[in-house]
Backbone as CSV, one residue per row, in Angstrom:
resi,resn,N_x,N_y,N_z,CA_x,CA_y,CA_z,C_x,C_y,C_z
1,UNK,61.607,146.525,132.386,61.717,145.413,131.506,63.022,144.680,131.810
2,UNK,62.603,143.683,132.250,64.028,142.548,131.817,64.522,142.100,131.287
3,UNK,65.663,142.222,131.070,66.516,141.802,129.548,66.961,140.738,130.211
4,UNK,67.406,139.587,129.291,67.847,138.437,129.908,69.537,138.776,129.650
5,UNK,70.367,138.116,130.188,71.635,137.822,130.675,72.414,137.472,129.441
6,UNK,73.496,137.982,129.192,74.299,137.169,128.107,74.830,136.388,128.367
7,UNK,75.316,135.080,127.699,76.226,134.324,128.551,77.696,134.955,127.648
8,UNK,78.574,134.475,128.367,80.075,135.166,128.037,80.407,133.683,127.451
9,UNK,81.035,134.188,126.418,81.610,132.787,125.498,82.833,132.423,126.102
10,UNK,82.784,131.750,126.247,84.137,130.696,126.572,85.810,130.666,125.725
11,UNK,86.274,131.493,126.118,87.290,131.850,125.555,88.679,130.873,125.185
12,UNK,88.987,130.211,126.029,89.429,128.656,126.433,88.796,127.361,125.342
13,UNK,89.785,126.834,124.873,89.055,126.004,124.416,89.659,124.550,124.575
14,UNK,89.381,123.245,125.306,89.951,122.313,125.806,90.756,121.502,124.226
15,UNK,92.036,120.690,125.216,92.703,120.401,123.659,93.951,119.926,124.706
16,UNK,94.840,119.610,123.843,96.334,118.989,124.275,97.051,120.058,124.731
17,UNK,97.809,120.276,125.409,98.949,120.894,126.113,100.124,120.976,125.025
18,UNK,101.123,121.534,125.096,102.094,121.125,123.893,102.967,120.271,125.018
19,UNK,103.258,120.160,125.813,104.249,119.247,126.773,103.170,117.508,126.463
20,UNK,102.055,117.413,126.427,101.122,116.058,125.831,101.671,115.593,124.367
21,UNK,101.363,117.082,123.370,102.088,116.508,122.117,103.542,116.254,121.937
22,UNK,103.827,116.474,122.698,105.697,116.233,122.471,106.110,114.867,122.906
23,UNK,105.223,114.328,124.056,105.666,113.222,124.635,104.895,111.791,123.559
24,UNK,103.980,112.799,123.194,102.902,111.519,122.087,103.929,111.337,120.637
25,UNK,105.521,112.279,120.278,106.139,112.660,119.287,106.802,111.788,119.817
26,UNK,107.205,111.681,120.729,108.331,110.844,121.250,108.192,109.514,121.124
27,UNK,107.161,108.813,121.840,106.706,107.677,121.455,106.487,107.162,120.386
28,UNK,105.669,108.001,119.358,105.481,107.640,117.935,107.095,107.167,117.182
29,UNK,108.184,108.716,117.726,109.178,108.611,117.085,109.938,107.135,117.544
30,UNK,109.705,106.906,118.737,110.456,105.397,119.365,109.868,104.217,118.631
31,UNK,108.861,104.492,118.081,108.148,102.853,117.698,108.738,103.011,115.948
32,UNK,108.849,103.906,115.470,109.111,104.065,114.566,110.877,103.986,114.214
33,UNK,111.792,104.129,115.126,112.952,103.698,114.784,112.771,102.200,114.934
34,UNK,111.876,101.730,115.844,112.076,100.345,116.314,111.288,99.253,115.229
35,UNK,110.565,99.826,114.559,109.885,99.151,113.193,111.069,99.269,112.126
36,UNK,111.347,100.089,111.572,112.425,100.363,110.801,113.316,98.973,110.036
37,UNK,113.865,98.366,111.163,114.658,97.742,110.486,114.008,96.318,109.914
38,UNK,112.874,95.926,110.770,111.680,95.333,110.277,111.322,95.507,109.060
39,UNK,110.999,96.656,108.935,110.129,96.872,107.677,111.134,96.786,106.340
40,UNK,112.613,97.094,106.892,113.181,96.827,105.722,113.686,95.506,105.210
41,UNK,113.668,94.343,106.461,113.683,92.788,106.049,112.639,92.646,105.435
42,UNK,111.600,92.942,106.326,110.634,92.611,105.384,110.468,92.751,103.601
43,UNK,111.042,94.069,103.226,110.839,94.844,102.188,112.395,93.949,101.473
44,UNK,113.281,93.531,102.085,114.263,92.661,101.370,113.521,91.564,100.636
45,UNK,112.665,90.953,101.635,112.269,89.500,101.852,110.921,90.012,100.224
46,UNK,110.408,90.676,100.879,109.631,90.488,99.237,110.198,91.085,97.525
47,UNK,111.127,91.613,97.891,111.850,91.895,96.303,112.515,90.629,96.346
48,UNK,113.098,89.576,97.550,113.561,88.676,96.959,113.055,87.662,96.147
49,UNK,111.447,87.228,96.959,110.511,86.240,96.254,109.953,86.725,94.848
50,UNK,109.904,88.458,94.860,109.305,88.959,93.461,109.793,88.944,92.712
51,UNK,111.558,88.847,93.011,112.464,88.425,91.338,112.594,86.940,91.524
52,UNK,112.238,85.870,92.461,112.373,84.436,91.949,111.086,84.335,91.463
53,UNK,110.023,84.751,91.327,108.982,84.626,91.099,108.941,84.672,89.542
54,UNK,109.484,86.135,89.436,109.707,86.722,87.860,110.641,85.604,86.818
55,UNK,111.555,85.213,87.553,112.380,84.576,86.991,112.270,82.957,86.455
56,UNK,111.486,82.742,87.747,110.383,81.150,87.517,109.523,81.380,86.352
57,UNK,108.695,82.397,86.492,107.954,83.074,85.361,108.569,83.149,83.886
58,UNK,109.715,83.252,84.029,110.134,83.585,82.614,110.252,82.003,82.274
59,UNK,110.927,81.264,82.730,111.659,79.647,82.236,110.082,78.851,82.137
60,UNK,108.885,79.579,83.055,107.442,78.785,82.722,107.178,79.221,80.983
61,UNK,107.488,81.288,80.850,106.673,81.254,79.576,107.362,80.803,78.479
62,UNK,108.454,80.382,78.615,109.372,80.078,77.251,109.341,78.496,77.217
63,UNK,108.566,77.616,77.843,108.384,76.465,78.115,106.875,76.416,77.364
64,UNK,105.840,77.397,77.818,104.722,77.344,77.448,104.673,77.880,75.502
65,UNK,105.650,78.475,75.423,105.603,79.259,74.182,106.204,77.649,73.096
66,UNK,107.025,77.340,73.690,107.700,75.923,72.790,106.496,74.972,72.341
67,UNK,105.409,75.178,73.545,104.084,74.086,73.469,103.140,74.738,72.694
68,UNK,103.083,76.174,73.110,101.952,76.846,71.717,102.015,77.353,70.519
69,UNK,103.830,78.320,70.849,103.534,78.958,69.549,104.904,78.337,68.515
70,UNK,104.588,77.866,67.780,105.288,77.023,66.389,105.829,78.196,65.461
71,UNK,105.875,79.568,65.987,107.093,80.009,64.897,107.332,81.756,66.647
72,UNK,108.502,81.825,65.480,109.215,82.989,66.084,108.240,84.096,65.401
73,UNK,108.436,85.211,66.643,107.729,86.461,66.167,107.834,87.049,65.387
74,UNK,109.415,87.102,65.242,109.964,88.740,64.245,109.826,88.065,62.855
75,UNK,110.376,86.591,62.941,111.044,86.366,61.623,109.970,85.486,60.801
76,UNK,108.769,84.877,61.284,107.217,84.229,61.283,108.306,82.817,60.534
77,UNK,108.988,82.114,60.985,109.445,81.001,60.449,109.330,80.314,61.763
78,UNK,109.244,78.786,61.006,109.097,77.794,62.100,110.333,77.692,63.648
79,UNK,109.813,77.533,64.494,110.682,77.453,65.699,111.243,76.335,65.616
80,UNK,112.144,76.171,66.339,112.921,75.096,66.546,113.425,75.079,67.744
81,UNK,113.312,75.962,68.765,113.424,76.025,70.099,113.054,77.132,70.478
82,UNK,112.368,77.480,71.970,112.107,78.787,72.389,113.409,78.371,73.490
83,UNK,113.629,79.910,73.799,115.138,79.307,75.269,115.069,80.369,76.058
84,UNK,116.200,80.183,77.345,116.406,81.213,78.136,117.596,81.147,77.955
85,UNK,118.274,82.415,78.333,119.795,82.629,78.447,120.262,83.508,79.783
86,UNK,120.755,82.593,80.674,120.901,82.893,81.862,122.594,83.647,81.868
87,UNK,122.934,84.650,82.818,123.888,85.809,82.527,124.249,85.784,84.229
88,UNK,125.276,85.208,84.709,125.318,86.083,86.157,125.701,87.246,86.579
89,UNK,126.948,87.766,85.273,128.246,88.781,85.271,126.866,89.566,84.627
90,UNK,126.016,89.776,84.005,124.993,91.028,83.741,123.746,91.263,84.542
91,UNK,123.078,89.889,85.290,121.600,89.422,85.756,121.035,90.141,84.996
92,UNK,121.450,89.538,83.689,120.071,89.438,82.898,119.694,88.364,82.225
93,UNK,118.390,87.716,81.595,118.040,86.509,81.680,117.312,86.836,80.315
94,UNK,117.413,86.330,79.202,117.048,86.671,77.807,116.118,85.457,77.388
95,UNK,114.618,85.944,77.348,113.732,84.975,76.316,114.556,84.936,75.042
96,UNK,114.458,83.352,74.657,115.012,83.519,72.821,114.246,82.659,72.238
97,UNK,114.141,82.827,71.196,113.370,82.035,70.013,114.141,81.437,68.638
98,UNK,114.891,80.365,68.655,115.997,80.052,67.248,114.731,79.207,66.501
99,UNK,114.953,80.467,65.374,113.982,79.595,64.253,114.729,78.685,63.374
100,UNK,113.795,78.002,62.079,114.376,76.582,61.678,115.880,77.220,60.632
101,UNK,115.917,78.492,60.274,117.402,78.868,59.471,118.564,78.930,60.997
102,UNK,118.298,78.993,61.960,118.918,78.828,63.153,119.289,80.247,63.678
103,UNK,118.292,81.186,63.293,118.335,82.433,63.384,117.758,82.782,64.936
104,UNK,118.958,83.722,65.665,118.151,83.579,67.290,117.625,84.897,67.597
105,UNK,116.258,85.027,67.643,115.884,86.115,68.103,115.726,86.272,69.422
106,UNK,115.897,87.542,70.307,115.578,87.870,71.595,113.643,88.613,71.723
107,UNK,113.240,87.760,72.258,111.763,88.334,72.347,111.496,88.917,73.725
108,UNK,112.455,88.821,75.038,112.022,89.221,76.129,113.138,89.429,77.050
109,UNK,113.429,90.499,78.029,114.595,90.651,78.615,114.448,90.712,79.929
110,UNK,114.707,90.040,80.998,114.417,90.565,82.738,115.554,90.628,83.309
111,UNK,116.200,91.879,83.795,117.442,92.382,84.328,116.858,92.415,85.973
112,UNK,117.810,91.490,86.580,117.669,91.072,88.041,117.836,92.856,88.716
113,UNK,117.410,92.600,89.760,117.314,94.372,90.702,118.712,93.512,91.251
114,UNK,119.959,95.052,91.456,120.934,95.329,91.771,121.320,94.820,93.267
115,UNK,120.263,94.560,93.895,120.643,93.819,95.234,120.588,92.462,95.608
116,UNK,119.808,91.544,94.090,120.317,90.475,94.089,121.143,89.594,93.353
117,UNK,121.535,88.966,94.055,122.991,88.176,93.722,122.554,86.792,93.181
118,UNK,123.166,85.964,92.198,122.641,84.786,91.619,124.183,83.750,91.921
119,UNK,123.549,82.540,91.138,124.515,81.311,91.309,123.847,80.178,90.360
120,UNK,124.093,79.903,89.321,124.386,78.617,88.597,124.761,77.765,88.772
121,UNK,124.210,76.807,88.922,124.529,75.364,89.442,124.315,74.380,88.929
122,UNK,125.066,73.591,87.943,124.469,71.903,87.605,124.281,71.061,89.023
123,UNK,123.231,70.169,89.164,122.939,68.604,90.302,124.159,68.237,90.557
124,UNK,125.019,67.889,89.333,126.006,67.149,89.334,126.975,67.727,90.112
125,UNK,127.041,69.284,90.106,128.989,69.525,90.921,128.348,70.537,91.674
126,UNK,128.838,71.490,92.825,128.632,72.768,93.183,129.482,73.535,92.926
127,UNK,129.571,73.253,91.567,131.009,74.243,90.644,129.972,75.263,89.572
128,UNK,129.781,76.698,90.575,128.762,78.151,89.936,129.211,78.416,88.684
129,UNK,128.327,78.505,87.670,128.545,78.912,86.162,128.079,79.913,85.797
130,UNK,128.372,80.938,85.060,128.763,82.195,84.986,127.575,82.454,83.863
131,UNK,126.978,81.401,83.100,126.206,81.237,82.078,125.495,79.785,81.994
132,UNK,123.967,80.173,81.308,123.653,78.514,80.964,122.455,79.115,80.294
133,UNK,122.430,78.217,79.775,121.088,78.264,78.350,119.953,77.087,78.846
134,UNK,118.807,77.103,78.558,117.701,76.674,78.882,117.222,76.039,77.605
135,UNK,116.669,75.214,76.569,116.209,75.179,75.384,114.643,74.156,75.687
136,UNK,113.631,75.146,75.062,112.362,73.506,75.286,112.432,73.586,73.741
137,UNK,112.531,72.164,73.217,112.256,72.196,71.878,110.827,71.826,71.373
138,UNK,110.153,73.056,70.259,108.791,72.565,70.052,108.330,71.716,69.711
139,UNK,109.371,70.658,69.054,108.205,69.275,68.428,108.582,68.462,69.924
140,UNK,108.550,68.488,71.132,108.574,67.755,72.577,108.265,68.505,73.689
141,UNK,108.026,67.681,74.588,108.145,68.259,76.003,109.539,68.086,76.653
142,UNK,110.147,68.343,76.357,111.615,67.849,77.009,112.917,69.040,76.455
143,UNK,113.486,68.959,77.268,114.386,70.474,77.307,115.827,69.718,77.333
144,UNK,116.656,70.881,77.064,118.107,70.653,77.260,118.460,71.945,78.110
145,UNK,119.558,71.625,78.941,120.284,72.666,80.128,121.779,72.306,79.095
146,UNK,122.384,73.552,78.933,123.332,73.682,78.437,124.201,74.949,78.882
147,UNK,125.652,74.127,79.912,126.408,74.976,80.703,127.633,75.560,79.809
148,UNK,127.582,76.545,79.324,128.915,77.257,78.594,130.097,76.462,79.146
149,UNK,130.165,77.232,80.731,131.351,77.158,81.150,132.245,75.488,81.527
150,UNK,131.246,74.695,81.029,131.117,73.155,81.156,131.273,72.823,79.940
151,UNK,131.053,73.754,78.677,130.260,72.880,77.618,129.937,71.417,77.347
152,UNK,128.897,70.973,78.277,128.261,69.995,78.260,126.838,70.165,78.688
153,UNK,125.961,69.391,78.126,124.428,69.182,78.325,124.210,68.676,80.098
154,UNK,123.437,69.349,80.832,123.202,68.903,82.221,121.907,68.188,82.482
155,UNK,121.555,67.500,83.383,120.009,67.182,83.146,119.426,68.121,84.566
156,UNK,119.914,69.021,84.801,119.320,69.528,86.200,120.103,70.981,86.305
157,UNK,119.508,71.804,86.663,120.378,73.377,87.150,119.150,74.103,87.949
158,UNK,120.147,74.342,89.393,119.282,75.313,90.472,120.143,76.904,89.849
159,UNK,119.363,77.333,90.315,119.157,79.241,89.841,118.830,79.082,91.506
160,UNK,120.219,80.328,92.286,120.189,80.210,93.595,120.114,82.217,93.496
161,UNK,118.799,82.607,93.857,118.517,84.194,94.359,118.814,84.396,95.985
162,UNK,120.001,85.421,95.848,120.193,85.747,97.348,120.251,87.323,97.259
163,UNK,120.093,87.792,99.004,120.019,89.121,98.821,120.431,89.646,100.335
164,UNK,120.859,88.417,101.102,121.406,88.950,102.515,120.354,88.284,103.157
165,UNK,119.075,88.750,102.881,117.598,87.782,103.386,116.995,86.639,103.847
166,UNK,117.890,86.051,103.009,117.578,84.512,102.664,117.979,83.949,101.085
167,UNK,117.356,82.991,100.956,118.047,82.609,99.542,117.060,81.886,98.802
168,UNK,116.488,82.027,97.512,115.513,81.627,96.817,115.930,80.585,95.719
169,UNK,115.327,79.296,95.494,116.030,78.444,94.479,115.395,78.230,93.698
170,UNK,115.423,78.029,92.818,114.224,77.668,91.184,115.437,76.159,90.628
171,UNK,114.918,74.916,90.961,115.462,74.050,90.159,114.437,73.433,88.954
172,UNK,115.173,73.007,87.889,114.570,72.532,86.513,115.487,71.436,86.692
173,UNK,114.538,70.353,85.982,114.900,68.922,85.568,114.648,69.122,83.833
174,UNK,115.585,68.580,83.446,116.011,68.953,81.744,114.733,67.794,81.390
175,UNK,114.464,66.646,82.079,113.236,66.077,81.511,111.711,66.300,82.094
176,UNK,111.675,66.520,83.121,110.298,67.142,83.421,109.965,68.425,83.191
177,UNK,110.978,69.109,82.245,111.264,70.623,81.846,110.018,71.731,82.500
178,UNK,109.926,71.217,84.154,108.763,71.999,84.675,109.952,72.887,86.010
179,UNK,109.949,74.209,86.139,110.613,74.774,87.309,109.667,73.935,88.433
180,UNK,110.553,74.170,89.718,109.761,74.342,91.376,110.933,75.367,92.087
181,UNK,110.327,75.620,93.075,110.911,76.875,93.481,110.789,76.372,95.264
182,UNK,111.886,76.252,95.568,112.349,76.269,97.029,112.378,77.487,97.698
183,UNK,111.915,78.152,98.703,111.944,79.280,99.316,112.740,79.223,100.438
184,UNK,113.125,77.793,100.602,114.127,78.255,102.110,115.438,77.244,102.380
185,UNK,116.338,78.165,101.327,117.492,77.325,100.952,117.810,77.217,99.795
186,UNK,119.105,76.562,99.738,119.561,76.546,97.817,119.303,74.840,97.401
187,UNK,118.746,73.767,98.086,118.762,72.473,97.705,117.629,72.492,96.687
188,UNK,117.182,71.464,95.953,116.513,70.653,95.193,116.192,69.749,95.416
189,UNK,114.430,69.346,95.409,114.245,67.726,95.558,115.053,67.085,94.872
């Protein structure tokens, strides 16, 4: 009787060398120092637009709130201005609401990220202010810019976001009380 043949299993099994994976480590590791500093402009470049963004955002909703909502939250009395309160020495930027006893509540707070740097600016001078207030008043469409360190009414202030990156601008016109936002540079139409 004939028995058939075993076959012998293959003990070997095909695959990379470790001298293949080391050189495929190497390469990976080279493209990867060489992305690096890329990825971190890059990663500058979008926290910079995401806090001018935020910050445009805020001076839109306290503009929109003057047009819809006719009283303050906490205190349910008539508004008389919704505002922003711009801070450079803290970067922080305070929604406010002064109702008609002239009582100012804070309804919203956005503290700038630690790597960017700001600048206050009236049209009129390139003399940086340390503070400025924003006001839309609810019975209008029309705002007041009001510079502490000036104390005087402005009709214009750029908000200049820098971060090493580049530099992000948000200018307001005290009568078209609408932001626009420049992305490449600190000017204003």
């Amino acid at each position: 009787m004939l028995t058939p043949k075993k076959e012998k299993k293959n003990l070997f099994h095909p695959g990379f060398t470790l001298t293949e994976l080391i050189i495929v480590m190497a390469i990976l590791g080279g493209v990867a120092v060489a992305a690096g500093p890329s990825f971190n402009g890059m990663l500058g470049t979008y926290r910079l637009n995401e806090q001018a963004t935020d910050v445009s955002d805020l001076i839109l909703e306290a503009r929109n709130y003057s047009l819809a909502k006719r009283v303050c939250p906490t205190s349910q009395k008539a508004a008389h201005f919704w505002g922003i309160n711009l801070n450079t020495t803290t970067g922080e930027y305070h929604l406010t609401c002064e109702d008609s006893d002239g009582t100012l509540e804070m309804v919203k707070t956005h503290t700038l990220k630690s790597d960017i740097t700001q600048t206050l600016q009236p049209r009129t001078g390139d003399n940086p202010q340390t503070s400025a207030d924003i006001n839309f008043l609810t019975q209008s469409l029309s705002s007041e810019i009001f510079f502490e360190g000036l104390d005087t009414f402005e009709e214009d202030l750029r908000i200049i976001l820098s971060n090493g990156r580049g530099d992000r601008t948000i200018c307001l016109n005290a009568v078209q009380a609408f932001p626009t936002f420049n992305q490449n540079g600190t000017t204003c139409p």
